[in-house]
TORPA-4810 file (N, C-alpha, C, O; in nm, 3 decimals):
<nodes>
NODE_1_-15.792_10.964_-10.701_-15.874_10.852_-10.663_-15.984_10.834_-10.768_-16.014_10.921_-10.850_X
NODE_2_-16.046_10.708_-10.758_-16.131_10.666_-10.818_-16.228_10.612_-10.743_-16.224_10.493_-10.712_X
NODE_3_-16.343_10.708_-10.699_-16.420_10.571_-10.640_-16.309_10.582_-10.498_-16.254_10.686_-10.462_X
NODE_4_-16.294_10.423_-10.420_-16.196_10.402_-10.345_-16.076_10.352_-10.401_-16.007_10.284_-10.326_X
NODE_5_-16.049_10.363_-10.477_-15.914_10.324_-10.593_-15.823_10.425_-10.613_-15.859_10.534_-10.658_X
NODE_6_-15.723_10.405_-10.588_-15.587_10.524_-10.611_-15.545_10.473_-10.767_-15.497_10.366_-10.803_X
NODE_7_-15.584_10.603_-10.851_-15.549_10.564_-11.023_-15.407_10.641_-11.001_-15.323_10.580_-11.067_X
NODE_8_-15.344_10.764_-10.926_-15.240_10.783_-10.986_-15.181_10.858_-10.813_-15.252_10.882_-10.715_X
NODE_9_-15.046_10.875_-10.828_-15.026_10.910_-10.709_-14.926_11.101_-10.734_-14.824_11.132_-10.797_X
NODE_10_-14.990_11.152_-10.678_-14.881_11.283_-10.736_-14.775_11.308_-10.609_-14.810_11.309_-10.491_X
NODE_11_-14.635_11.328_-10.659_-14.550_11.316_-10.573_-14.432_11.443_-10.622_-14.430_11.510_-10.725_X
NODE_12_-14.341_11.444_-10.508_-14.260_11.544_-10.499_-14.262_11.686_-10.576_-14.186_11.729_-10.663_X
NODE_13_-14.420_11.771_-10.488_-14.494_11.856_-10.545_-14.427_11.980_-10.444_-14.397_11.982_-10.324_X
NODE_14_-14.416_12.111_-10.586_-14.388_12.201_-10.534_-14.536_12.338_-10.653_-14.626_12.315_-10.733_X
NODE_15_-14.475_12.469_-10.590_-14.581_12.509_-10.630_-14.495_12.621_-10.785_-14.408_12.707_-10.779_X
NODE_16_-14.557_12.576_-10.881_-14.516_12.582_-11.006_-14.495_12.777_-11.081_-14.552_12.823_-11.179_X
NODE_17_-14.413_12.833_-11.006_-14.387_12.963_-11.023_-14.354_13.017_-11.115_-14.275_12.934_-11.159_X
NODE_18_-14.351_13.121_-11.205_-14.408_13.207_-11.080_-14.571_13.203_-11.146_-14.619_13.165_-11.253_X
NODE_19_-14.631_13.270_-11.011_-14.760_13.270_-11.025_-14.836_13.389_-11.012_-14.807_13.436_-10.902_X
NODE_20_-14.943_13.484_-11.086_-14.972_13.572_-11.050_-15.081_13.641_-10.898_-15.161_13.568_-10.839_X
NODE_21_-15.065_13.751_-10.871_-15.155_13.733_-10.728_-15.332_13.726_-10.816_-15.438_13.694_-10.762_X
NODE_22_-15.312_13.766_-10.957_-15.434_13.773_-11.012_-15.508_13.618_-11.004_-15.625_13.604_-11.042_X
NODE_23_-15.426_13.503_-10.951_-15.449_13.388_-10.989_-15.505_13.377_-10.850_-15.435_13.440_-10.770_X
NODE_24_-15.636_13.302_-10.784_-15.629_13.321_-10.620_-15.548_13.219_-10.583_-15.468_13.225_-10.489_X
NODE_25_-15.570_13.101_-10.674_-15.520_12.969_-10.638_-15.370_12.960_-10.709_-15.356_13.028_-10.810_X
NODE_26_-15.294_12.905_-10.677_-15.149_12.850_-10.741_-15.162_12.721_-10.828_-15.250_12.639_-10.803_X
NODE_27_-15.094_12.709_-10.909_-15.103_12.588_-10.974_-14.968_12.530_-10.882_-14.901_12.606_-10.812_X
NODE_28_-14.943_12.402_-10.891_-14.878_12.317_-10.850_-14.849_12.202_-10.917_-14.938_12.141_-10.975_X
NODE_29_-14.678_12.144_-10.917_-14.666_12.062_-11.046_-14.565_11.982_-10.983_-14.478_12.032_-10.911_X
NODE_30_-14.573_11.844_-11.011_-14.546_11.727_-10.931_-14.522_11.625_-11.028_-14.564_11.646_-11.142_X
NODE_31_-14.443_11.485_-10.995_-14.437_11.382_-11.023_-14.555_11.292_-11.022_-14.617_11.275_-10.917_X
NODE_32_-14.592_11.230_-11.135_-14.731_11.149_-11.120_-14.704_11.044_-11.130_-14.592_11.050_-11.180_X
NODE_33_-14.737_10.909_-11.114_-14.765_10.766_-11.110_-14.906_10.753_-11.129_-15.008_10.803_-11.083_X
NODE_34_-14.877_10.674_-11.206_-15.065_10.636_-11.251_-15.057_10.478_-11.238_-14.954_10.426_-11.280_X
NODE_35_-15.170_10.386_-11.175_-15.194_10.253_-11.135_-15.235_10.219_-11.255_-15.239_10.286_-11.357_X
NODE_36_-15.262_10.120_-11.237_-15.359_10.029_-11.372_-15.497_10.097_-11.368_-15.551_10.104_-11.478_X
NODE_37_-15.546_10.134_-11.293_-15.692_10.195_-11.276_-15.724_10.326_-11.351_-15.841_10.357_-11.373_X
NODE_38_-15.627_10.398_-11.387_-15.577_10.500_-11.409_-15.673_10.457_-11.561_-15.755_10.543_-11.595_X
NODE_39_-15.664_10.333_-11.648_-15.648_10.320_-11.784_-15.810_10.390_-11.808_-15.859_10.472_-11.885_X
NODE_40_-15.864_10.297_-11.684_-16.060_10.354_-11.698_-16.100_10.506_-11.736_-16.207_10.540_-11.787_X
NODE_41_-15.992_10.592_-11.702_-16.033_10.757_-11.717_-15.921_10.824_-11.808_-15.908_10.941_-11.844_X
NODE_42_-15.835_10.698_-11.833_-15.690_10.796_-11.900_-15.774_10.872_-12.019_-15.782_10.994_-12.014_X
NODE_43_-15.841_10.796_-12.130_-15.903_10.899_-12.232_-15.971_11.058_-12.229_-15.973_11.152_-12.309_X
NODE_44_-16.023_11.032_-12.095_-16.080_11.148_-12.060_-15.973_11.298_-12.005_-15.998_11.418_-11.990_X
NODE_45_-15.845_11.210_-11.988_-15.746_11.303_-11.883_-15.700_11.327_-12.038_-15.732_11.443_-12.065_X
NODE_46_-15.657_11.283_-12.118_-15.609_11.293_-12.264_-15.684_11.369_-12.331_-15.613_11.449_-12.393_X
NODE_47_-15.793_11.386_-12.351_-15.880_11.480_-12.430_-15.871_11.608_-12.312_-15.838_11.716_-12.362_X
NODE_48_-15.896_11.607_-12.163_-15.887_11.708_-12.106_-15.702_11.809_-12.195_-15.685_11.908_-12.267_X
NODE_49_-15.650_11.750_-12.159_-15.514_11.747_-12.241_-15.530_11.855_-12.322_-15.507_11.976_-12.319_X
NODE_50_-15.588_11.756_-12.411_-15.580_11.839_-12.544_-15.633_11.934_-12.537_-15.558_12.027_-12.569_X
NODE_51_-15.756_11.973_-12.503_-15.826_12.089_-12.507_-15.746_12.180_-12.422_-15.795_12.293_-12.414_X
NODE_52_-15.663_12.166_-12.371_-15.565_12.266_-12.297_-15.477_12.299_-12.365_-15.458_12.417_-12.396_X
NODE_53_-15.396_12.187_-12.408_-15.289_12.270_-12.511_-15.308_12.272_-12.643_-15.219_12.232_-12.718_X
NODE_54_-15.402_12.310_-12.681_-15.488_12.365_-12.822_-15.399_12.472_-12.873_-15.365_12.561_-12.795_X
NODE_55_-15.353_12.473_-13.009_-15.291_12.627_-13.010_-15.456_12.706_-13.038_-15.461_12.828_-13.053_X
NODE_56_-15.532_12.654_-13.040_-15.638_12.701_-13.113_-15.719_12.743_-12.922_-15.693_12.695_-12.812_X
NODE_57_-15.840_12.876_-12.978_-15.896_12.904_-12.845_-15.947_12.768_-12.779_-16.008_12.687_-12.849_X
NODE_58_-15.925_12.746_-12.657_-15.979_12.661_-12.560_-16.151_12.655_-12.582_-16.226_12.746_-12.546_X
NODE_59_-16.197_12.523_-12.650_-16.325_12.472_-12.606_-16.382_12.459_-12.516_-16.404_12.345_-12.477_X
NODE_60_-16.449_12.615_-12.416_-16.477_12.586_-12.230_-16.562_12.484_-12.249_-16.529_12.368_-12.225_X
NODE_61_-16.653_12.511_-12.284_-16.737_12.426_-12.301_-16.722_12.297_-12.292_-16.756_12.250_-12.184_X
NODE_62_-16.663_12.186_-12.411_-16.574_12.080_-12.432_-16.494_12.066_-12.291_-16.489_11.951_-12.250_X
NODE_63_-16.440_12.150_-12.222_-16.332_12.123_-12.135_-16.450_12.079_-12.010_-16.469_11.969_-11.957_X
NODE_64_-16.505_12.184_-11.992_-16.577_12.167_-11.848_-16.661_12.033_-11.869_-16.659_11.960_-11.770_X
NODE_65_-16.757_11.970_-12.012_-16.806_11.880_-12.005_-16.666_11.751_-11.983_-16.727_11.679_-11.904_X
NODE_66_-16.574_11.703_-11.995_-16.472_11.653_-11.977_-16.462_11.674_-11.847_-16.449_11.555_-11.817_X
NODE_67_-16.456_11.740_-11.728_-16.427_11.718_-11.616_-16.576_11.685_-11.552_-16.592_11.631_-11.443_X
NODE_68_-16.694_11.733_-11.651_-16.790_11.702_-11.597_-16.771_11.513_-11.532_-16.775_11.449_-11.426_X
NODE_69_-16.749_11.491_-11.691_-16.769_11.343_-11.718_-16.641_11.277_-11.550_-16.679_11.208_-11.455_X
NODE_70_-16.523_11.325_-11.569_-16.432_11.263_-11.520_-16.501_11.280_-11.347_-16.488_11.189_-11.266_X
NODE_71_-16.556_11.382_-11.321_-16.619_11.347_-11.184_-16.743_11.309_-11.145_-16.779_11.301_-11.028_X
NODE_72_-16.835_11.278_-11.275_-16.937_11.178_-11.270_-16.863_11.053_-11.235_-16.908_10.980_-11.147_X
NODE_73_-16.766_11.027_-11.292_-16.675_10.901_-11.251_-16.670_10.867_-11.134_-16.716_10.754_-11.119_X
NODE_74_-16.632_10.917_-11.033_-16.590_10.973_-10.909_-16.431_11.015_-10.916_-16.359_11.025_-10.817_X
NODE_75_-16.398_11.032_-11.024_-16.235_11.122_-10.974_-16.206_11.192_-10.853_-16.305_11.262_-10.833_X
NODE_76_-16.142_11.207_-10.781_-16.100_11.297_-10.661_-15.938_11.310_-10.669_-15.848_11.253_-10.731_X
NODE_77_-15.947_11.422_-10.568_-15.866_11.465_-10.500_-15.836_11.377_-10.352_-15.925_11.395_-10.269_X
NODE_78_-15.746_11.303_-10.317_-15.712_11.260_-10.183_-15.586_11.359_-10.118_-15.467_11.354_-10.153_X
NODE_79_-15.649_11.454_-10.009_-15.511_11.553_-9.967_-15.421_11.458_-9.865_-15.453_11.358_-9.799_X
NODE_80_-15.341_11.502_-9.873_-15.221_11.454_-9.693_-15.297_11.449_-9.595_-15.293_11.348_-9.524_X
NODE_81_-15.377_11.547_-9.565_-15.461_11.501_-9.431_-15.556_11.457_-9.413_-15.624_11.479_-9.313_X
NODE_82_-15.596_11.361_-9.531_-15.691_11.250_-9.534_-15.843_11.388_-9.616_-15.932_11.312_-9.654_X
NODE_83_-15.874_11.486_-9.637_-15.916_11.494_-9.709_-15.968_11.494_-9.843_-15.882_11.509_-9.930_X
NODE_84_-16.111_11.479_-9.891_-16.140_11.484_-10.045_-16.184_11.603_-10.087_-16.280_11.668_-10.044_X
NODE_85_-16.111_11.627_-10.171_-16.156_11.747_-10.291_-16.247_11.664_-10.387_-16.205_11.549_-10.401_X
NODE_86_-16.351_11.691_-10.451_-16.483_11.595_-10.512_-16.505_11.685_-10.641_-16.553_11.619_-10.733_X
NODE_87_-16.490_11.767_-10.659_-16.481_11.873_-10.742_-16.410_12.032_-10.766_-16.366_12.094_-10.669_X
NODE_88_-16.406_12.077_-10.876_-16.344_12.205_-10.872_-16.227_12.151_-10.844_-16.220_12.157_-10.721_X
NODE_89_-16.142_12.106_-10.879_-16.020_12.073_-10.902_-15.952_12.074_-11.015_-16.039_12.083_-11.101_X
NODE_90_-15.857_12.071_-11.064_-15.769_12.039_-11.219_-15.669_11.993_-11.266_-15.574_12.062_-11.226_X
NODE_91_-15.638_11.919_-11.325_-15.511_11.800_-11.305_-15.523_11.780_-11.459_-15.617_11.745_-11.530_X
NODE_92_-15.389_11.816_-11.487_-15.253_11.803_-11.628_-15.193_11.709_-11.628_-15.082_11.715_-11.574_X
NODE_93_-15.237_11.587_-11.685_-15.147_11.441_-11.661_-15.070_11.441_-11.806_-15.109_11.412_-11.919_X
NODE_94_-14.940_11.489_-11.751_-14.813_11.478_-11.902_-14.803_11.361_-11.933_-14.855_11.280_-11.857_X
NODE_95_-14.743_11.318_-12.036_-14.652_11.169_-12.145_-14.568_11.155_-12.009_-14.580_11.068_-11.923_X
NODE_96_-14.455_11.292_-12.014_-14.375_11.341_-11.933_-14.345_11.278_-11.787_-14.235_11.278_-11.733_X
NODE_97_-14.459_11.227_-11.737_-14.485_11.194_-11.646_-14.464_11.254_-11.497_-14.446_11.207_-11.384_X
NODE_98_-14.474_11.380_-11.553_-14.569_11.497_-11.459_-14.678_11.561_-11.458_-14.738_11.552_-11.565_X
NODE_99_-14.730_11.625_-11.378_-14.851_11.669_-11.357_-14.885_11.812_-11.318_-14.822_11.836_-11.215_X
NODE_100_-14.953_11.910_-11.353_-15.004_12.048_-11.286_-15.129_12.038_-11.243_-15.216_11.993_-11.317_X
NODE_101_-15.156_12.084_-11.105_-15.304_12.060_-11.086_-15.282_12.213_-10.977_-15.180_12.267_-10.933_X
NODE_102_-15.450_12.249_-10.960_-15.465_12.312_-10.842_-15.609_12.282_-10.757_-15.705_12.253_-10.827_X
NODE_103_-15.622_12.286_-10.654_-15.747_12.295_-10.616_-15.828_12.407_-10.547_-15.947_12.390_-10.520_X
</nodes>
C-alpha cells in the first residue's frame, strides 16, 4: 500500500525454504503485481534492490535510509486479515516479477 492506494499486490505466497531457525522470521516469496501507483516509489524499491544484490558488502546504512525514505512515503504492509504492518518490514520487488519479503 501506499497511503490508501494498493501499488502492488503479492500473490500465490509460500514461505521461501529452506530457512534457518537462526533466522526468527522466514522470508517469504510470492508473485507480485504492481499498479500504476507503484511508479511513485518504484526508484526507491530499485535502489533498495540494488543495495541487496551488491556483490560488494551491503551499504546498511544506504539500505536502511532507503526504507527509511520508502516509509516516510507511507509504504505498508496490508495482511489478509485486514491488518497494517507500517514498518520493519522488507520487500524484494524482482524484473522477474516476484517478490521476497518478511515481516
Amino acid at each position: 500500500m501506499l497511503g490508501d492506494r494498493v501499488i502492488a499486490r503479492l500473490e500465490d505466497i509460500e514461505a521461501d525454504v529452506p530457512w534457518s531457525r537462526a533466522w526468527r522470521v522466514p522470508w517469504f516469496v510470492g508473485r507480485v503485481t504492481t499498479t500504476e501507483a507503484f511508479g511513485e516509489v518504484e526508484p526507491l524499491f530499485r535502489r533498495e534492490l540494488a543495495l541487496t544484490e551488491s556483490p560488494e558488502p551491503i551499504d546498511v546504512e544506504a539500505w536502511q535510509e532507503t526504507w527509511e525514505q520508502l516509509w516516510q512515503c507511507g509504504v505498508s504492509l496490508l495482511l489478509p486479515d485486514g491488518s497494517r504492518v507500517e514498518r520493519d518490514f522488507v520487500v524484494h520487488v524482482y524484473e522477474d516479477g516476484t517478490a521476497r519479503f518478511r515481516y
